[in-house]
C-alpha positions as CSV (number, residue, x, y, z in Angstrom):
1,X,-7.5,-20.0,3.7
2,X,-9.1,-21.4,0.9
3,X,-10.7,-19.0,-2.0
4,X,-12.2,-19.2,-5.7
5,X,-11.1,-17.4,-8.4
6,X,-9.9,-13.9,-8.3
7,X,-11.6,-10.9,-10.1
8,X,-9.6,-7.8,-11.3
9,X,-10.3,-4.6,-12.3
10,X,-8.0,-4.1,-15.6
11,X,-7.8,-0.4,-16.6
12,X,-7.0,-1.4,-19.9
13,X,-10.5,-3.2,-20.9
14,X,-12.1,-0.9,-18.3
15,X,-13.6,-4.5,-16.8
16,X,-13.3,-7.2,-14.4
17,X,-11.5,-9.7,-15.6
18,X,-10.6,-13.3,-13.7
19,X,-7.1,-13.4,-12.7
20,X,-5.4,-16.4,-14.9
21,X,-1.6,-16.3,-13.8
22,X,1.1,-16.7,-16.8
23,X,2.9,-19.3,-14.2
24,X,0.2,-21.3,-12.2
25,X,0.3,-20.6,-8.7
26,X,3.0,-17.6,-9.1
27,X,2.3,-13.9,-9.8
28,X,4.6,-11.3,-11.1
29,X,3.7,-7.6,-9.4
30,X,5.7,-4.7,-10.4
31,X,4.3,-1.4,-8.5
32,X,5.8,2.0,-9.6
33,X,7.7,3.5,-6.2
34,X,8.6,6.7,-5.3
35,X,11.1,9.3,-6.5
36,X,13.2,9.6,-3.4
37,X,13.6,13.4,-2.9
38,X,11.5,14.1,-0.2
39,X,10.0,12.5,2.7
40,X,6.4,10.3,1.4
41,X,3.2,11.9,1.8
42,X,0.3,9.9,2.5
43,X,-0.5,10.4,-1.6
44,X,2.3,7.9,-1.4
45,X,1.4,5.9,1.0
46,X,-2.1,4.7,-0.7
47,X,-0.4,2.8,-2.9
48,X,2.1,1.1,-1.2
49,X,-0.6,0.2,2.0
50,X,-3.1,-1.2,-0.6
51,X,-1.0,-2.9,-2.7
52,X,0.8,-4.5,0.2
53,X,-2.7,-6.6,0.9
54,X,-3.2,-7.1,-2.7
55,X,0.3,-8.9,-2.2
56,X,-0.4,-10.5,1.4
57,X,-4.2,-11.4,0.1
58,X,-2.8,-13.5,-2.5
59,X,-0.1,-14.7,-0.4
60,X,-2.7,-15.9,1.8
61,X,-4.5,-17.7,-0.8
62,X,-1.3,-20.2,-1.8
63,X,0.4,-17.9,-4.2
64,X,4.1,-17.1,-4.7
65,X,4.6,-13.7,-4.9
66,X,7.3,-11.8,-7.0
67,X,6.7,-8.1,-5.9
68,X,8.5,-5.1,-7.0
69,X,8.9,-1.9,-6.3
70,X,11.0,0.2,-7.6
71,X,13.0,3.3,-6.3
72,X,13.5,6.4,-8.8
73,X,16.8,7.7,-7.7
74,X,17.9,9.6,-10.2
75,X,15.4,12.6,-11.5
76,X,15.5,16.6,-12.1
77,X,13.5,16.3,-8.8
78,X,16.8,15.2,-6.8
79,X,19.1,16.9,-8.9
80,X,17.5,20.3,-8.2
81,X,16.8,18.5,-3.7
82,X,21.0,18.1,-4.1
83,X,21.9,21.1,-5.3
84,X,19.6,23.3,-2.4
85,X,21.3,20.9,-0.3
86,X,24.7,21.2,-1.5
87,X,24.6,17.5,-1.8
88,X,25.4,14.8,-4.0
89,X,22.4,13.2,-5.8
90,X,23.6,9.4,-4.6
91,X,23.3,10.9,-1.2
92,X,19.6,12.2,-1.7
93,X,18.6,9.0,-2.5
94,X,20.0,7.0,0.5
95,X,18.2,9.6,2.6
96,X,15.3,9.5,1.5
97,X,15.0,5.9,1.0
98,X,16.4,4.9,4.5
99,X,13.4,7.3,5.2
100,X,10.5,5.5,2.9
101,X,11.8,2.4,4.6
102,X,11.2,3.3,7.8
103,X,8.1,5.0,7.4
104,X,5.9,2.1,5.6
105,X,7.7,-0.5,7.9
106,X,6.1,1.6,11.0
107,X,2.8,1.3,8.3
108,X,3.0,-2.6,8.3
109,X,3.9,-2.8,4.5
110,X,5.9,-5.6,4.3
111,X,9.5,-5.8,2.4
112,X,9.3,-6.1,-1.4
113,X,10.7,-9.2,-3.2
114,X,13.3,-6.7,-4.9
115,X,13.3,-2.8,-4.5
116,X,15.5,-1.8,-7.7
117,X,17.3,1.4,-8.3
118,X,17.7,3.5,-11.3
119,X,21.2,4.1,-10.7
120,X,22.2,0.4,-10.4
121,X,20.9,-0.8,-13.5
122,X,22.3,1.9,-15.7
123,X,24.2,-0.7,-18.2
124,X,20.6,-2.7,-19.0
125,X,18.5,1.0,-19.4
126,X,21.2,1.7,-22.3
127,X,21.0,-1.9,-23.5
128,X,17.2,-1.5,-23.9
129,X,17.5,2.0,-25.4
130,X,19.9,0.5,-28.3
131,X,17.3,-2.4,-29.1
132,X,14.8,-0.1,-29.7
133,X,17.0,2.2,-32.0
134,X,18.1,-0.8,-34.1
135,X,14.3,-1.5,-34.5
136,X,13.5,2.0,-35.4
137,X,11.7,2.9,-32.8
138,X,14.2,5.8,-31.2
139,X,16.6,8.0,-32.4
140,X,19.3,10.2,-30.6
141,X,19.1,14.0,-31.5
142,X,22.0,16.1,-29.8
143,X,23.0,13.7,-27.3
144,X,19.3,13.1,-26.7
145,X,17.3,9.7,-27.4
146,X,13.6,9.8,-28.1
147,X,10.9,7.3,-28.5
148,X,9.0,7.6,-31.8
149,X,5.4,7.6,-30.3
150,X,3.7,7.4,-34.0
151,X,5.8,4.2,-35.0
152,X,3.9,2.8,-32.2
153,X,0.1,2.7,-33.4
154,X,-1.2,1.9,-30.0
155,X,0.4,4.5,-28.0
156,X,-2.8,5.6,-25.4
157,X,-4.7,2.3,-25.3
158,X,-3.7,2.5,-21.4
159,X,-5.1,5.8,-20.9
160,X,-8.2,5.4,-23.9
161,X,-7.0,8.7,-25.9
162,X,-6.2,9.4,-29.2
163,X,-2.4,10.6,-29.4
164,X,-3.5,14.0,-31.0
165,X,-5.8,14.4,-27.8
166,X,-3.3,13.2,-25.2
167,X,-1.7,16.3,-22.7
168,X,1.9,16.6,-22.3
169,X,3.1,15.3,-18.9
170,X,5.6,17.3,-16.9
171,X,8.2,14.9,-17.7
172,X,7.2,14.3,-21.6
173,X,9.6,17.4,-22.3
174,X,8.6,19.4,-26.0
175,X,11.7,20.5,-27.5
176,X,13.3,21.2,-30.9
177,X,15.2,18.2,-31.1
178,X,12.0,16.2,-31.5
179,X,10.8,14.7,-34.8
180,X,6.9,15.0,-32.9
181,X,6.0,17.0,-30.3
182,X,4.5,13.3,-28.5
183,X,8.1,11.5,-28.6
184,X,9.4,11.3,-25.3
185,X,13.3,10.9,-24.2
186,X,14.8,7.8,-23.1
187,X,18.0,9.8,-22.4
188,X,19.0,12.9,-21.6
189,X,21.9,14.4,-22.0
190,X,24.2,16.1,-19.4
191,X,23.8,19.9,-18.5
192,X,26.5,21.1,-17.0
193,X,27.5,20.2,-13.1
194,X,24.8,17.1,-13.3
195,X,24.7,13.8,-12.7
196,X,25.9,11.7,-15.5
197,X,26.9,8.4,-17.2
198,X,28.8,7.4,-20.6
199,X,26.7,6.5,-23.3
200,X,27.0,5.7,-26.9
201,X,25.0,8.8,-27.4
202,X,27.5,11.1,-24.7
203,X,27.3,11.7,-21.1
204,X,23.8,11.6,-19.8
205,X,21.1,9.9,-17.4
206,X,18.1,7.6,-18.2
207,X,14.7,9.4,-18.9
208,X,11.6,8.5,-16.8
209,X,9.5,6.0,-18.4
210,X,12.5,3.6,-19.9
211,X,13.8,2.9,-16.5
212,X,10.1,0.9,-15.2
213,X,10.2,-0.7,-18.6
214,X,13.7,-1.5,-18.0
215,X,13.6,-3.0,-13.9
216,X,10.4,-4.9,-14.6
217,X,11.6,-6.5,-17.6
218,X,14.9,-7.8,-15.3
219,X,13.1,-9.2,-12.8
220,X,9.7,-10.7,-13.9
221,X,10.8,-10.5,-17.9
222,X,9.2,-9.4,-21.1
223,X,5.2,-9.9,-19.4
224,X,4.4,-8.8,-16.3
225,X,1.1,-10.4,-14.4
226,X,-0.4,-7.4,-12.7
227,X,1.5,-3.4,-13.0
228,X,0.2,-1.0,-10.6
229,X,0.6,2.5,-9.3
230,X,-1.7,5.5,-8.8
231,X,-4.1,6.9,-10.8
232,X,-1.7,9.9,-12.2
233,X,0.4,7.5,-13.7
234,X,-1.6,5.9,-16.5
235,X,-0.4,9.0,-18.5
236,X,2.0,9.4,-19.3
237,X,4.2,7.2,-17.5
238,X,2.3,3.6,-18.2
239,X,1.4,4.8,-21.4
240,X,5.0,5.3,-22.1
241,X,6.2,2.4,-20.6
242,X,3.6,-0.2,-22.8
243,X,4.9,2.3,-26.3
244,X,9.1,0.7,-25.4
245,X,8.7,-2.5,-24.0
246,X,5.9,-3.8,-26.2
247,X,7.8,-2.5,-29.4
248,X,10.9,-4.0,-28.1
249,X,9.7,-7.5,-26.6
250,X,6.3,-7.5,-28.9
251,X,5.0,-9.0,-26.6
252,X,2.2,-7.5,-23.6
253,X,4.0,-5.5,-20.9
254,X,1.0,-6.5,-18.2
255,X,-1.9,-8.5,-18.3
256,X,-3.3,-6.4,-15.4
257,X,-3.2,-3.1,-15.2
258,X,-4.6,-1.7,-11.8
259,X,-4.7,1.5,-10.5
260,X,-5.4,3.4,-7.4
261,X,-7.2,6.9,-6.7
262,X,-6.3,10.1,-5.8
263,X,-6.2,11.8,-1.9
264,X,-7.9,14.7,-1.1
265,X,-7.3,16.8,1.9
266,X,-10.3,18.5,2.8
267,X,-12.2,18.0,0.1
268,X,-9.3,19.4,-1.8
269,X,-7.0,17.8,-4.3
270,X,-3.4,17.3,-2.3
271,X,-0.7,18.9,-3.9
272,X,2.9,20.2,-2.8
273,X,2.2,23.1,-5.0
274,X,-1.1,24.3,-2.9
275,X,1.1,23.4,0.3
276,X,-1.5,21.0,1.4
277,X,-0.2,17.9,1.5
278,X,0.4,15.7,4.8
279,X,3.9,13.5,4.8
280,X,3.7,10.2,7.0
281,X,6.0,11.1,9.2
282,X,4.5,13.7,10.5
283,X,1.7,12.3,10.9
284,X,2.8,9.1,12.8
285,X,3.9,11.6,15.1
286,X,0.6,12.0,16.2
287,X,-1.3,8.8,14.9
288,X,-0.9,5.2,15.2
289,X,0.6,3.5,11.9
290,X,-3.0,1.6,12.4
291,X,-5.5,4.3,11.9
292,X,-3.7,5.2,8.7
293,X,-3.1,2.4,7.7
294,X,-7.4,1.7,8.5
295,X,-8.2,4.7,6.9
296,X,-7.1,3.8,3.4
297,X,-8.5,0.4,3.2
298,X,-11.4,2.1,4.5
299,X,-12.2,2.8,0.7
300,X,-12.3,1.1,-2.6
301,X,-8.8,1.7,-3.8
302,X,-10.0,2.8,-7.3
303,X,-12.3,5.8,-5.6
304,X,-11.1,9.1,-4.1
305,X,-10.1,9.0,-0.8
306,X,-10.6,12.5,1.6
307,X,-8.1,12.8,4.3
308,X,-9.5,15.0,7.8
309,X,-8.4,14.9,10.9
310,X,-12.0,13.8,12.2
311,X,-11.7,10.9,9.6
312,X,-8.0,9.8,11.0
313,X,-9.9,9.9,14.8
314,X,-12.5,7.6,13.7
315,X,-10.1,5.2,12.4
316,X,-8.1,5.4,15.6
317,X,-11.2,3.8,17.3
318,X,-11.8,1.3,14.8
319,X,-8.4,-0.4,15.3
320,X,-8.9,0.6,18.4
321,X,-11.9,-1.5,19.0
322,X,-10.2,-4.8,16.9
323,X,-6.9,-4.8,19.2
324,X,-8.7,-4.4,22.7
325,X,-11.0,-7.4,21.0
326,X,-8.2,-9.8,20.5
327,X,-6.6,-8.4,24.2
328,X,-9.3,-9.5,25.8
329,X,-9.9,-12.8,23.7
330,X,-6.0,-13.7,24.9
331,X,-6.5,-13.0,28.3
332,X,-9.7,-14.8,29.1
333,X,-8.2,-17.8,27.3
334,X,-5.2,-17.1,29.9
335,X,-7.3,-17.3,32.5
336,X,-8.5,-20.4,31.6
337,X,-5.1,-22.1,32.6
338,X,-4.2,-25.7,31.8
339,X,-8.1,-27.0,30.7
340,X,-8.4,-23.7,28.8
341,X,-5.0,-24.5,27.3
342,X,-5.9,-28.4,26.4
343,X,-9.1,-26.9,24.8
344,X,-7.6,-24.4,22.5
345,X,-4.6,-26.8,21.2
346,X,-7.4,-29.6,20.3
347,X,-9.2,-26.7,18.7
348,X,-6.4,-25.8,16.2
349,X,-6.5,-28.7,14.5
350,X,-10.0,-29.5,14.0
351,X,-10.8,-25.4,13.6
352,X,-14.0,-26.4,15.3
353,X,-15.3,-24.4,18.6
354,X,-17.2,-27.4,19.3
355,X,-20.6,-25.2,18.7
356,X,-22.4,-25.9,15.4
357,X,-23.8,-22.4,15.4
358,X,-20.8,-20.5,16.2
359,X,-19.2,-22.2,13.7
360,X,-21.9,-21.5,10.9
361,X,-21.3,-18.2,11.7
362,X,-17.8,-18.0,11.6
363,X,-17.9,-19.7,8.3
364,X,-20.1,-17.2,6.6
365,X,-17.9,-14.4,7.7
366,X,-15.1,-16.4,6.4
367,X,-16.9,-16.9,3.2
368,X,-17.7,-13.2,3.4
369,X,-14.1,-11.8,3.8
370,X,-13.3,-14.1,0.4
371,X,-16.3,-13.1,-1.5
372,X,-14.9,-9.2,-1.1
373,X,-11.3,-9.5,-1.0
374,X,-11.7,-11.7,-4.4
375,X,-13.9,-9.1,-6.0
376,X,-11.4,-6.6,-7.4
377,X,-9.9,-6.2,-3.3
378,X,-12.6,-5.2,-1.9
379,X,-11.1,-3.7,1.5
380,X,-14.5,-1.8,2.7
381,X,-16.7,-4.5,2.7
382,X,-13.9,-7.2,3.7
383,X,-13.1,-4.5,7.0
384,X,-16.6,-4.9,7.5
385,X,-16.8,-8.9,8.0
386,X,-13.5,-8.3,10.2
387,X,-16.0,-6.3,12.5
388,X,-18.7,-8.8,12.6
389,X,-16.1,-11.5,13.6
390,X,-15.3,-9.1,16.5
391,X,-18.5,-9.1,17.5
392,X,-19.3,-12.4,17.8
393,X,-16.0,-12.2,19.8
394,X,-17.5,-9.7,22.2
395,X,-20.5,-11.8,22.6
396,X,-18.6,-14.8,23.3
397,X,-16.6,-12.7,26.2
398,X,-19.7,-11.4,27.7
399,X,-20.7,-15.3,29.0
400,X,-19.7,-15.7,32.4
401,X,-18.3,-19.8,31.0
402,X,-16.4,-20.1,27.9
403,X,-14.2,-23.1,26.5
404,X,-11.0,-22.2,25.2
405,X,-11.8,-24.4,21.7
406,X,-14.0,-21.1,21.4
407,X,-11.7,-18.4,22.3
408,X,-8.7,-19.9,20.0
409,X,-11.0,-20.7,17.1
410,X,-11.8,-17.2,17.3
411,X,-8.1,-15.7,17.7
412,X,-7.3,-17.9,14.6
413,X,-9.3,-16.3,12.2
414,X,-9.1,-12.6,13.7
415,X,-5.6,-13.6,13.0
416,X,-5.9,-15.1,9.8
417,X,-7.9,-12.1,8.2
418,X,-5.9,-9.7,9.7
419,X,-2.4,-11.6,8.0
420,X,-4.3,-10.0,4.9
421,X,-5.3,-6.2,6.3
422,X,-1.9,-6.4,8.9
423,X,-4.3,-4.2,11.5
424,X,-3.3,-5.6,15.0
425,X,0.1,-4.4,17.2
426,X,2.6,-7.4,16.2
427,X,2.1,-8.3,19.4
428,X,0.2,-7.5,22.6
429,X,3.0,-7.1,25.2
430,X,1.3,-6.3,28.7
431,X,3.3,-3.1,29.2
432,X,2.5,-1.5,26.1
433,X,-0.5,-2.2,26.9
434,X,-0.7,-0.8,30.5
435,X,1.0,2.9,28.3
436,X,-2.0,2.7,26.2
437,X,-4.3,2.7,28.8
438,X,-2.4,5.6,30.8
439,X,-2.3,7.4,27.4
440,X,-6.2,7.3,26.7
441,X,-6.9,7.8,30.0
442,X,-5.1,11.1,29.7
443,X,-6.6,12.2,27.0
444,X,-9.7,11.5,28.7
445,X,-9.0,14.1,31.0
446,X,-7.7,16.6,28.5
447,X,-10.8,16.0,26.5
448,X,-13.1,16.8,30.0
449,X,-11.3,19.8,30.9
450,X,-11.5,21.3,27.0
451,X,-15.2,20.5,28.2
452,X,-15.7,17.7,25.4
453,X,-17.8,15.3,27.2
454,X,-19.1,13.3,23.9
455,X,-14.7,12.1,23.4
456,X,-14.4,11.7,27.0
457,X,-17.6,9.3,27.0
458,X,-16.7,7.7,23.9
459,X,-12.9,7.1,26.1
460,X,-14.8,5.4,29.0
461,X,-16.5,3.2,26.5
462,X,-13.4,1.7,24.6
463,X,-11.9,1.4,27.9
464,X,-14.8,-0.8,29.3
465,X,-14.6,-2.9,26.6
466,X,-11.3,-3.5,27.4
467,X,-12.4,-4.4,30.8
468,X,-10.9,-1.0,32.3
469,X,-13.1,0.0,35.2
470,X,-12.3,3.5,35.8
471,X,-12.5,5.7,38.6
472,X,-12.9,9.9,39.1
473,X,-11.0,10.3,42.3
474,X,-10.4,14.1,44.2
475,X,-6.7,12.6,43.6
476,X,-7.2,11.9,40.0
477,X,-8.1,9.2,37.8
478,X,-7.3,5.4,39.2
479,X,-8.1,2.7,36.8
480,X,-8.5,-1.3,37.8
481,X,-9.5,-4.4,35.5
482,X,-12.7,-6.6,35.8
C-alpha cells in the first residue's frame, strides 16, 4: 500500500494538522490504558479497537511503530477491589490484566510494543518527582508531593480553559496540605494497611498523572509523536501530564494529541454508577469479537458512539456479509484447480486481473480506502469502500467463468484493507465454517417459531450468499451447497 500524507485531528489546535514525524518513517504512540480493577467495558474497548488501526493503518503505510500502552496497577480503585477481596493489590492487577489481555486479543487488537506498569517503574516516577522539586515546580507537604499548577502558565491549553474555570477531577484531590486548591499530588502518602513504597518524602505510592508522564518519557523520551486516550481524559489527566513533563523536559510532551468519544448505551451516557455499562466479556459471550469490533469503527472516533443491541445485530451481518464474501472468493478459486492456481500466482505479482475495467475499479476503491483512512482515520467512510470491493467481489462470483488472476487480485486487497480494520476470522477453516452454518441455521428456526419471519428471511439470505441452499423438511431443516 502506497498513501500521501497523513491528516490529524490535534485537540490542542482544535485542527487538522499533517502528520510530520520527529523520526522519518518512525512514530512514537503512547495510549493511556486501563486501571486494572475490574473487567473492561466496551467504554474501554473504543479506544484500544480504534487506536489499534490507527497503529496497523500506519503500519500498513511503511511506518515503524512504537506503541504503548500502559497499565495503571496501582490506584485507590484497586486498593479499595483488594481489600473487598481480601486480596493483595499486586494480585488485582494480574487478574485483571490477564483478563484485558484476553479480551482485546479475542477483539483483534494486536500486542503493544511495550505495556508498562506503574508498579515496575517506581524508582524513575520518584526520579521525575525530585527533578521537578529541584526546579520549583513541587513541593512535599506531610509526606505528600504536589505539582504547583500556577508555576506552570499554560496549565489547560489541552483542555482550552482558564485554570480558575477548570473542575476538579475525582483524582485532583482538594486538601489542606495544598498551597492552591488546582495543585495536584505526585505522591501520596501511606494510610494505614496500604500499599506502599520508600521515598525521600516517606512511605507512599505514585499519584495518577506523574506515572503517564513518567512511562512515556522511558520509552519514546522527552516528545511523544501522537498521545491518545478517550475523551474524559483531556482533563485532568492530559492536562496534568503536559503541566510535569513539559516543566521538567521544556520541551512538548506530544505533537498530536487525539482523542476518542464517549459510549452511550441507549441513548444514555454509560456509567458504572447508573449500572449501565456493558463489560466485553460479557458480551463476547453472545457476540462475535467482529460485530464489536465493526460497530466501533462504524463511527468517527471523535463522535459519540450509542451502543443497542439492534446496533450490535446489524454489525453481526455486516462482517457477516465480508467473511462469507472472501469464503466464497477462496473456494471458487479452489475449484479452479491447477489453471486457476497458475492464474492467481502470475496475478500476485503483476496485481493485475488481466481486465482493464475491473482493475480501474479496484484502483479507485483503493484510492478511496487512502483518501479516508488518511483524513483524520476515517473508519466510516473507509468500511464503506471495503463494502464496494465486496461487491464487485459478488459480481465477479455470479459469472458462470472466472480466471483465478481475478479471484486472487480480489482476495489481495480484501486482505490488504482488512490488515488495517483486522475484520475477517484469522482464518476460514472448513469446519468452523460448517458450525457457523449449523449455528445460523438454528437461529433461523428459533427466529420462525418466536414468529419473526423478517430475521428468518434476512438468515436465508446471508446463507444464499454463501451459497447455502436450504431446505424446510417435515424432519427438519437440511442444508446443501451450490
Amino acid at each position: 500500500m502506497t498513501v500521501g500524507e497523513i491528516r490529524i485531528y490535534n485537540t490542542m489546535t482544535r485542527e487538522k494538522e499533517v502528520f510530520v514525524p520527529q523520526t522519518p518513517g518512525k512514530v512514537n504512540m503512547y495510549v493511556c490504558g486501563p486501571t486494572v480493577y475490574d473487567y473492561i467495558h466496551i467504554g474501554n474497548a473504543r479506544p484500544a479497537i480504534f487506536f489499534d488501526v490507527v497503529r496497523r493503518y500506519f503500519e500498513a503505510v511503511g511506518y515503524e511503530v512504537n506503541y504503548i500502552v500502559n497499565f495503571t496497577d496501582v490506584d485507590d480503585k484497586l486498593i479499595r477491589k483488594a481489600q473487598e477481596l481480601g486480596s493483595t493489590v499486586p494480585e488485582v492487577a494480574e487478574k485483571y490484566i490477564a483478563a484485558y489481555n484476553e479480551d482485546i486479543e479475542a477483539l483483534g487488537v494486536r500486542k503493544a510494543t511495550v505495556n508498562p506498569r506503574v508498579m515496575h517503574h517506581i524508582p524513575e516516577i520518584i526520579a521525575f518527582i525530585e527533578g521537578l522539586i529541584a526546579k520549583g515546580y513541587a513541593y512535599e507537604s506531610g509526606g505528600d508531593v504536589y505539582f504547583r499548577t500556577q508555576k506552570f502558565p499554560d496549565y489547560g491549553k489541552l483542555s482550552h480553559q482558564k485554570p480558575e474555570e477548570l473542575q476538579y477531577g475525582i483524582r485532583v484531590e482538594v486538601g489542606e496540605k495544598k498551597e492552591n486548591p488546582q495543585d495536584f499530588a505526585l505522591w501520596k502518602a501511606a494510610k494505614p494497611g496500604e500499599i506502599f513504597w520508600e521515598s525521600p518524602w516517606g512511605p507512599g505510592r505514585p499519584g495518577w498523572h506523574i506515572e503517564c508522564s513518567t512511562m512515556a518519557r522511558k520509552y519514546a523520551g522527552d516528545t511523544l509523536d501522537i498521545h491518545g486516550g478517550g475523551h474524559d481524559l483531556q482533563f485532568p489527566h492530559h492536562e496534568c501530564e503536559i503541566a510535569q513533563s513539559e516543566s521538567l523536559t521544556g520541551k512538548p510532551l506530544a505533537r498530536y494529541w487525539m482523542h476518542n468519544g464517549y459510549i452511550h448505551i441507549n441513548n444514555e451516557k454509560m456509567s458504572k454508577s447508573l449500572g449501565n455499562f456493558v463489560t466485553v466479556k460479557d458480551l463476547l459471550k453472545r457476540t462475535k469479537p467482529a460485530a464489536l469490533r465493526y460497530f466501533m469503527l462504524s463511527a468517527h472516533y471523535r463522535s459519540p458512539l450509542n451502543f443497542s443491541e439492534e446496533a450490535i445485530r446489524q454489525a453481526e451481518n455486516s462482517v457477516e456479509r465480508i467473511a462469507i464474501c472472501r469464503v466464497n472468493l477462496n473456494h471458487r478459486l479452489a475449484a479452479l484447480g491447477s489453471r486457476g492456481a497458475a492464474e492467481a500466482e502470475r496475478a500476485r505479482g503483476t496485481g493485475s486481473t488481466g481486465e482493464p475495467e475491473l482493475d480501474r475499479r479496484i484502483a479507485e476503491i483503493r484510492a478511496r480506502f487512502h483518501e479516508k483512512m488518511s483524513d483524520d482515520f476515517n473508519t466510516p467512510d473507509a468500511v464503506t469502500a471495503l463494502f464496494d470491493l465486496v461487491s464487485e467481489a459478488n459480481q465477479v462470483l455470479k459469472r458462470e467463468v472466472v480466471s483465478g488472476a481475478v479471484l486472487q487480485v480480489l482476495l489481495d486487497e480484501l486482505e490488504a484493507i482488512d490488515r488495517v480494520l483486522g475484520l475477517l476470522p484469522p482464518e476460514d477453516d472448513a469446519k468452523l465454517e460448517d458450525e457457523e452454518i449449523e449455528r445460523l441455521i438454528a437461529e433461523r428456526t428459533e427466529a420462525r417459531r418466536n414468529k419473526n419471519w423478517a430475521r428468518a428471511d434476512e438468515i436465508r439470505s446471508l446463507l444464499a450468499e454463501r451459497g447455502i441452499i436450504l431446505e424446510d423438511t417435515p424432519q427438519g431443516v437440511r442444508w446443501r451447497r451450490k
